[in-house]
C-alpha positions as CSV (number, residue, x, y, z in Angstrom):
1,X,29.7,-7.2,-15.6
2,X,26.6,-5.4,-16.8
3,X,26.7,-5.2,-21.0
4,X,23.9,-3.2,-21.8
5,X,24.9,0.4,-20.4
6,X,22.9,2.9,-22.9
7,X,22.2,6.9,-23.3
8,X,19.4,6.7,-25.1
9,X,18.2,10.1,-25.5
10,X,14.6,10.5,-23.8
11,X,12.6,11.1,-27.0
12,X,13.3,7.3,-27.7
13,X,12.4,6.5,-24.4
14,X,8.7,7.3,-25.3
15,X,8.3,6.8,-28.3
16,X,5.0,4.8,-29.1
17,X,5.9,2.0,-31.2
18,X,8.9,-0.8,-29.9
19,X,10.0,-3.6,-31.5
20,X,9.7,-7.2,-30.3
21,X,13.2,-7.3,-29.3
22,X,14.7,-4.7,-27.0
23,X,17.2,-2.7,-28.8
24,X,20.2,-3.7,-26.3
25,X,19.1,-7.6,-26.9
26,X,20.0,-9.8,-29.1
27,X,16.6,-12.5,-28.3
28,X,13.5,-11.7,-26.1
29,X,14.3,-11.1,-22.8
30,X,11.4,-12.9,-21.4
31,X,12.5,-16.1,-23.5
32,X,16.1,-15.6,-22.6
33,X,16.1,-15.3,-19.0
34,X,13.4,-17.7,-18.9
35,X,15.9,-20.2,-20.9
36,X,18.6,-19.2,-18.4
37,X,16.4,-19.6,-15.0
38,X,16.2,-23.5,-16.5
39,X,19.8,-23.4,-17.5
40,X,20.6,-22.8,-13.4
41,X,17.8,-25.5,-12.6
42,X,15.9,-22.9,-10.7
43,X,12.1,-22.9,-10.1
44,X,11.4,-26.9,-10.7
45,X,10.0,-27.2,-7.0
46,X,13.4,-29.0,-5.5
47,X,15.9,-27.0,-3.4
48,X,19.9,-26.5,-3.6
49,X,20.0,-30.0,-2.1
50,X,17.9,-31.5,-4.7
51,X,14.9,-32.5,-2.3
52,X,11.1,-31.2,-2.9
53,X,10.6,-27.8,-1.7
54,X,7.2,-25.8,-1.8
55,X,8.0,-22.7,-2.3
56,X,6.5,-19.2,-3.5
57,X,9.8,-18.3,-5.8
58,X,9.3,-21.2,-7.7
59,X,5.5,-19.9,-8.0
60,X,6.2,-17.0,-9.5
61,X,8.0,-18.7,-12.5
62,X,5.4,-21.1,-12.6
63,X,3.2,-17.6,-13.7
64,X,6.2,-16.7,-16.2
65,X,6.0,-20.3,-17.3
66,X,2.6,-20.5,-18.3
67,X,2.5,-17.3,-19.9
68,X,5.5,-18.1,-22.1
69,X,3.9,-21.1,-23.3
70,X,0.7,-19.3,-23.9
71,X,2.8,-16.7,-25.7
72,X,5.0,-19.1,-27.6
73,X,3.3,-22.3,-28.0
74,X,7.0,-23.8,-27.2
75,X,6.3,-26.6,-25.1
76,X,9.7,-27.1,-23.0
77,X,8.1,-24.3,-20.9
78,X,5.0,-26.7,-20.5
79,X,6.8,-29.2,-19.6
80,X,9.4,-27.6,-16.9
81,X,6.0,-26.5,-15.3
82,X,4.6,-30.1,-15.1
83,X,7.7,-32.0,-14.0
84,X,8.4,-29.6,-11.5
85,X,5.2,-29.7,-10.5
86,X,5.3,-33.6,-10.6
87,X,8.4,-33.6,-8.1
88,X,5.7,-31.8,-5.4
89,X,2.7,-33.9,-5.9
90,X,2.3,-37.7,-5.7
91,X,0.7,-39.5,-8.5
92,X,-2.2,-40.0,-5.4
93,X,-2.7,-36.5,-5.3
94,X,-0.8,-36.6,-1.6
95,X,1.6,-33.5,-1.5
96,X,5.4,-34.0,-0.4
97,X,6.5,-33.5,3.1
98,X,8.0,-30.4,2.2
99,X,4.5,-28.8,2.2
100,X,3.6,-28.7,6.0
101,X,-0.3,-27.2,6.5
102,X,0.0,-26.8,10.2
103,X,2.3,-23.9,9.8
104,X,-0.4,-21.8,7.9
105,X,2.3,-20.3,5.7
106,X,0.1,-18.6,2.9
107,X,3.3,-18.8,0.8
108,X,2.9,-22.5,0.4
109,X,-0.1,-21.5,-1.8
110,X,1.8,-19.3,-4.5
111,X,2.1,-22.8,-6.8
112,X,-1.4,-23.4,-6.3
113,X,-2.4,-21.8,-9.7
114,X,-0.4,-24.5,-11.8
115,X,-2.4,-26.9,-9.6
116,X,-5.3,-26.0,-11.7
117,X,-3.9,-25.1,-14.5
118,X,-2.4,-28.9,-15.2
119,X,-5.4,-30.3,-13.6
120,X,-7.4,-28.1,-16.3
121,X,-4.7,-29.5,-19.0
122,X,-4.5,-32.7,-18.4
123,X,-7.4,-34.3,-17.1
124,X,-5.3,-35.9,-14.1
125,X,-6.8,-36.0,-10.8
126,X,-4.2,-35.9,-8.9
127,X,-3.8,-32.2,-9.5
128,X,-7.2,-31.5,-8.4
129,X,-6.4,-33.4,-4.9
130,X,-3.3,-31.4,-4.5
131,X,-5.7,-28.5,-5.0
132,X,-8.2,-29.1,-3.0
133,X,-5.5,-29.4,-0.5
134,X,-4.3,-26.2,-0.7
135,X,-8.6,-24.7,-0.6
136,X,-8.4,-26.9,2.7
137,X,-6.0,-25.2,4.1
138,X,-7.6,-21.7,3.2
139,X,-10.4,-22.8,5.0
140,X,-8.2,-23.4,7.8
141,X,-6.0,-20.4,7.9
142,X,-6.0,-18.2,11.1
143,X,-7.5,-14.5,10.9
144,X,-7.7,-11.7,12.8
145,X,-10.5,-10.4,14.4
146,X,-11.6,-8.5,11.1
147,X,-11.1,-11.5,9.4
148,X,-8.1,-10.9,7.3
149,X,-5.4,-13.5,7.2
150,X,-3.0,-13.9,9.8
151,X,0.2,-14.3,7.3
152,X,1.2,-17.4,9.0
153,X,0.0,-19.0,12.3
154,X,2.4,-19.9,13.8
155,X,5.0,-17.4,13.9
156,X,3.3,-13.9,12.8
157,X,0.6,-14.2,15.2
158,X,-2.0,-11.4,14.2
159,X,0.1,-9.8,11.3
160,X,-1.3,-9.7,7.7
161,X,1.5,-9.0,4.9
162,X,0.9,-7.4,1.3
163,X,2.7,-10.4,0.4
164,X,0.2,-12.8,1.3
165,X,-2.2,-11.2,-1.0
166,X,-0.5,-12.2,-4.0
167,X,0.6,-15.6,-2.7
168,X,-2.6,-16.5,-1.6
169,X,-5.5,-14.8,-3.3
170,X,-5.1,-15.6,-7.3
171,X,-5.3,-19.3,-6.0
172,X,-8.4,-19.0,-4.0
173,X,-9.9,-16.8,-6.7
174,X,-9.2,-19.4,-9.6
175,X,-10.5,-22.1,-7.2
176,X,-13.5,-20.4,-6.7
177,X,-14.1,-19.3,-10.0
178,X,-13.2,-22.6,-11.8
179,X,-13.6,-25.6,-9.6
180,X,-16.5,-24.1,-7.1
181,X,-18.6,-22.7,-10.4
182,X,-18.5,-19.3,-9.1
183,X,-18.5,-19.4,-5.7
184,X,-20.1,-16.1,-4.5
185,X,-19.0,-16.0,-0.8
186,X,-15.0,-17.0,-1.3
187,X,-15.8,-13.6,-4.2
188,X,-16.7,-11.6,-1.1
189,X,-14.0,-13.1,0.6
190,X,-11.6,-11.6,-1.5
191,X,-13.0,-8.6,-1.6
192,X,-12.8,-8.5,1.9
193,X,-9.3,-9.7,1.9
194,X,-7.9,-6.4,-0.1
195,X,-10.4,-3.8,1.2
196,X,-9.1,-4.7,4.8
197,X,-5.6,-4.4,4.4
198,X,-5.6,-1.7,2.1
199,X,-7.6,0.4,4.7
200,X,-5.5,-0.5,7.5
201,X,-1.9,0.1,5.5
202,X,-2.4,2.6,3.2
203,X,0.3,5.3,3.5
204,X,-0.7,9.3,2.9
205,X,2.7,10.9,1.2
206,X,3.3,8.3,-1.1
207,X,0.0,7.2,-1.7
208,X,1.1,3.3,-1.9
209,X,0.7,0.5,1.0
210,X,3.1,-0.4,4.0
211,X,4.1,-4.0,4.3
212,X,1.7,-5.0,7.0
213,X,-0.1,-4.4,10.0
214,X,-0.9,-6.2,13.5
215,X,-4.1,-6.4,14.5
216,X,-4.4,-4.2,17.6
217,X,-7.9,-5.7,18.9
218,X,-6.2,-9.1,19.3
219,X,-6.8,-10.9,22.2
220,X,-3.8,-9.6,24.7
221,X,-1.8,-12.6,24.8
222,X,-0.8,-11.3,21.8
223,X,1.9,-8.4,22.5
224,X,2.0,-6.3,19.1
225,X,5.7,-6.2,17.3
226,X,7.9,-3.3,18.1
227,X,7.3,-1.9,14.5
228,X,3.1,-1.7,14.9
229,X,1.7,1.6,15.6
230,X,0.0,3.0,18.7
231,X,-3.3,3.7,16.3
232,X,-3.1,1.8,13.8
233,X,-1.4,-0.9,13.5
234,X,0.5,-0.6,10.4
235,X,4.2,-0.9,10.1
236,X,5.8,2.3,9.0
237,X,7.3,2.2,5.9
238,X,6.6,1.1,1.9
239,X,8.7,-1.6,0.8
240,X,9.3,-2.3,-2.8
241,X,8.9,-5.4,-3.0
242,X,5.9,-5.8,-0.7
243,X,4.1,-3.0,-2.4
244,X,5.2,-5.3,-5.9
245,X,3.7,-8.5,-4.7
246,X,0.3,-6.4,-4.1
247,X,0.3,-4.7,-7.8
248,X,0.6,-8.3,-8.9
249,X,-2.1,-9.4,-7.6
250,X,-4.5,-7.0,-8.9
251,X,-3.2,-7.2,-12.3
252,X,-3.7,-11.0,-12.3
253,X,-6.8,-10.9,-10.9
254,X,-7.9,-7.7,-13.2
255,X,-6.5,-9.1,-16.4
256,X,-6.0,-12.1,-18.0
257,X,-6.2,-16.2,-17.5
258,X,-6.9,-15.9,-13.8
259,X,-9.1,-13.0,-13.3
260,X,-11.9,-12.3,-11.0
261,X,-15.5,-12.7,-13.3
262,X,-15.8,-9.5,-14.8
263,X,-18.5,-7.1,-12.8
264,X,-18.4,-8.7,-9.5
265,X,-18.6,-7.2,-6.3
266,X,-14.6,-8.0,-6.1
267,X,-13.5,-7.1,-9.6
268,X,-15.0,-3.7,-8.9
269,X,-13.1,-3.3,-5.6
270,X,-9.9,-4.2,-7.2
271,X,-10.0,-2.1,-10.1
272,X,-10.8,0.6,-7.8
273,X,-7.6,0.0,-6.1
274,X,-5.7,-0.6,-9.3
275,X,-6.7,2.5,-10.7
276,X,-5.5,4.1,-7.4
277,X,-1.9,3.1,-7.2
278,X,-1.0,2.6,-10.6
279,X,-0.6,6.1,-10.9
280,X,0.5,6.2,-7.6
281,X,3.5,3.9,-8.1
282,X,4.0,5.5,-11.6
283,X,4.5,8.9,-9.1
284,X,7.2,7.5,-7.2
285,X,9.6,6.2,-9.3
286,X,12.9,8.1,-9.0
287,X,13.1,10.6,-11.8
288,X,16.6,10.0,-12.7
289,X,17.0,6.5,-13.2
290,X,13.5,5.4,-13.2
291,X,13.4,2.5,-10.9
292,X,12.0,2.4,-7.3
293,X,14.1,2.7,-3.9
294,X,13.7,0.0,-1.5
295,X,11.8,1.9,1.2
296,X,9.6,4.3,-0.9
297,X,8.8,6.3,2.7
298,X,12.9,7.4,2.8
299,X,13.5,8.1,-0.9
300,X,17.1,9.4,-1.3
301,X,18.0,8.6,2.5
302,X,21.6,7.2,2.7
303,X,21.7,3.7,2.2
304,X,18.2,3.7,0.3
305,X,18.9,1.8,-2.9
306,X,17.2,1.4,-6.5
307,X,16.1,-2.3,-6.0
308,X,15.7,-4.9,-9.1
309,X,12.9,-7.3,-8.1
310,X,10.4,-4.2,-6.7
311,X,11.4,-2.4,-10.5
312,X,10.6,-5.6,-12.1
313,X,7.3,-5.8,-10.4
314,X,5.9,-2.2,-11.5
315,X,7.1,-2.7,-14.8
316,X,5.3,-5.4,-15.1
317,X,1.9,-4.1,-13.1
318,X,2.2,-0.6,-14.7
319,X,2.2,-2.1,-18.4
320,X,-0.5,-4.6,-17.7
321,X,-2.6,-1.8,-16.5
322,X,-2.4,0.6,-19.5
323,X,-2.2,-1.9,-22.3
324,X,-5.0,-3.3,-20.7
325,X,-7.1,-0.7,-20.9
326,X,-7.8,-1.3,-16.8
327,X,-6.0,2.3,-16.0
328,X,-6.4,5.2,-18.2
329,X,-3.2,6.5,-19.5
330,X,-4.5,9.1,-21.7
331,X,-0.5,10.9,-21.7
332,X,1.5,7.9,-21.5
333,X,2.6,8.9,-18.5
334,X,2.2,5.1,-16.8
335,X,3.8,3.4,-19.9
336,X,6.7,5.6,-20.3
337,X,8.0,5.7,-16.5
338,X,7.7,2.0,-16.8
339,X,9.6,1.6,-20.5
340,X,12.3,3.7,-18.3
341,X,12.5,1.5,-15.3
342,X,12.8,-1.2,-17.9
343,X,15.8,0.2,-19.6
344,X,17.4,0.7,-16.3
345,X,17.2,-2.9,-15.7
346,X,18.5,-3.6,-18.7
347,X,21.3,-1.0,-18.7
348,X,22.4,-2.2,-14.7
349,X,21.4,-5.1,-13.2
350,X,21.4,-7.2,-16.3
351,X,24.5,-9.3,-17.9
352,X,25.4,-12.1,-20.0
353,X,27.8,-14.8,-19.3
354,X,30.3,-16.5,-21.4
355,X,27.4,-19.0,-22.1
356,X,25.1,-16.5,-22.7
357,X,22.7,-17.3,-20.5
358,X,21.8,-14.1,-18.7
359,X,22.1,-13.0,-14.9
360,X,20.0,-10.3,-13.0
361,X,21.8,-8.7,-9.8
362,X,20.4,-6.0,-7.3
363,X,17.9,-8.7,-5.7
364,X,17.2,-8.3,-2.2
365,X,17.2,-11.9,-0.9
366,X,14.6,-10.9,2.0
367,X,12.3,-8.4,3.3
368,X,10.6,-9.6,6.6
369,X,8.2,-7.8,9.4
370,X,9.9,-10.5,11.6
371,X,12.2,-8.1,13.3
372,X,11.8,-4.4,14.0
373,X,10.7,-2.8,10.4
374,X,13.1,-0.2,10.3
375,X,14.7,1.8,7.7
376,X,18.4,0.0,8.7
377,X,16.6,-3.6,8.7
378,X,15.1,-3.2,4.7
379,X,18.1,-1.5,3.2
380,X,20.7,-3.9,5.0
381,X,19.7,-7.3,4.1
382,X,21.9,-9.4,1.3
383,X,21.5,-8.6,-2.4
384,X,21.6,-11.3,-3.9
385,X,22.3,-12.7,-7.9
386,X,19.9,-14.5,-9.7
387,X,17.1,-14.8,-7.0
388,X,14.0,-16.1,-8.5
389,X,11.9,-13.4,-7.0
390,X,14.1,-10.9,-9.4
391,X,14.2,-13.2,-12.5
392,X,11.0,-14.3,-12.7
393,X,9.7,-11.0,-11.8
394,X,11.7,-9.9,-14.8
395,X,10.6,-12.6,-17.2
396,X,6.9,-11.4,-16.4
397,X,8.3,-7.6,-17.2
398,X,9.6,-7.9,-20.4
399,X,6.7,-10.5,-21.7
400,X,4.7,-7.2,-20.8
401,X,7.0,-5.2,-22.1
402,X,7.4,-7.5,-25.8
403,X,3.7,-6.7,-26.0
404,X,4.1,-3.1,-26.8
């Protein structure tokens, strides 16, 4: 049961100043759904069966993780990062068999930030092998004949994903820029990376990004997905989420620990495109509640939904941007549509159990370009309850949001 329903009036929604604490909480947010995530036993690199699992959920906590520590200077965060880290990679650097580089699954590379980061923090070696893995198997990755990323070889032949922006690129930017001292041509890489798929998926009405593309000058033993168009490529609609993992990236790569070097070639391209749909996304939120439907390209369509982890996301890019100073917000136009999509997650799709620890609901469990990309596909797969691609998401949010 949700225990935070509100009516604030909307003068309090923007006003300027906001304490540390939401109003409805009783703790941080961030810290308490951070403290319940490790309560569940969530995001330490093993699955439900208790075996190693590389995966890109437990990624994005790793991001929460290290910003909580760097925020609090409590070291249980530290240390659920490193020992869930540890049950992944071998004290000889050797990654467990969960992590499987022939499949080319740019997912796998979502925990390769805390690669570096412990390597950075410790000294050990062993965390500089598993990265170096991981740059391996960059330099491996398939591409399409523009040379963006196939998303994975060997089941989206030709198809390149918003997603895999944000799973792949903040670890081949941080690689580049820490362990290669700089390296100018992964830079352009990048650069290249974004500029491509932005060009190829970038949607007119909304002014945001559709999930993917295929790339139609393949070689013809590829036969393009139902969902590609004639022209173009792209699939046809915006998905939250998608569109969430892509904000992401450019605000981590724009601002903060793991940014781009400031006046590159790159940097310059992403701010562009930060500054671009920032205000974009800030456009379409839904005015009433303030969150974002699941397919942004069918807003108010019958069985369109306000979805959790996507809301999550923009709070958390839209904040970044403005406090940053990386998007102009001269009205406060950016940072009050995302303090509203905030207290809408609070107010619905946040609860706390009888141990308080908290739960966050209204998580789609997947969103794939796997099948035929419809409308009916996005807005009928499970929701699911405390899905780390929510929580996390949410723990990044309201660390963002504690800032104001």
């Amino acid at each position: 049961m949700v225990l935070f329903k509100t009516s604030f009036a909307l003068e309090f929604l923007c006003i300027t100043a906001r304490a540390l604490v939401h109003p409805l909480a009783t703790q941080p947010f961030s810290t308490w759904m951070a403290d319940s995530i490790i309560a569940r036993g969530q995001g330490h690199n093993l699955d439900s069966s208790g075996k190693p699992t590389v995966s890109y959920e437990h990624g994005v906590f790793h991001q929460a993780l290290r910003a909580l520590y760097a925020s609090t200077g409590d070291a249980k965060y530290y240390d659920y990062l490193k020992s869930g880290i540890d049950n992944v990679v071998f004290s000889t650097g050797a990654l467990a068999s969960a992590y499987n580089q022939s499949l080319h699954s740019l997912d796998d590379l979502r925990i390769g930030p805390s690669f570096i980061y412990l390597y950075q923090s410790t000294n050990d070696t062993k965390y500089l092998q598993a990265a170096q893995t991981f740059r391996i198997h960059i330099d491996g990755q398939p591409r399409n004949t523009q040379g963006g990323f196939w998303h994975r070889g060997t089941k989206y032949f030709e198809q390149s994903w918003l997603d895999g922006l944000y799973m792949a690129q903040p670890f081949y930017a941080l690689y580049a820029r820490d362990i290669e001292a700089n390296n100018a041509t992964a830079f352009a890489d990048i650069e290249h990376q974004f500029s491509l798929i932005y060009s190829k998926t970038f949607e007119n009405t909304t002014k945001l990004l559709r999930h993917g593309y295929f790339d139609l000058n393949s070689p013809s033993t590829y036969t393009p997905p139902i969902w590609a168009d004639s022209i173009t490529g792209s699939c046809p609609h915006v998905w939250d989420r998608a569109q969430g993992w892509y904000s992401m990236a450019l605000a981590d790569l724009l601002v903060g620990p793991d940014a781009l070097p400031n006046g590159t070639s790159a940097y310059n391209t992403l701010l562009q495109q930060f500054q671009q749909l920032i205000p974009a996304i800030a456009a379409n939120a839904d005015p009433v509640t303030g969150g974002w439907w699941i397919v942004l390209t069918a807003v108010g369509r019958t069985g369109n939904y306000i979805e959790s982890s996507g809301t999550s996301m923009f709070v958390y890019s839209l904040l970044k941007a403005v406090t940053s100073g990386r998007v102009s917000d001269p009205d406060n136009v950016i940072r009050n549509a995302a303090i509203k999509a905030y207290d809408w997650l609070v107010s619905n799709v946040i609860s706390v159990n009888d141990d308080n620890t908290l739960n966050m609901d209204k998580i789609v469990i997947v969103g794939s370009l796997d099948q035929d990309g419809s409308f009916e596909y996005y807005t009928k797969q499970k929701i699911n309850l405390n899905d780390l691609k929510g929580t996390a998401a949410f723990v990044l949010a309201s660390l963002e949001y504690e800032k104001l």
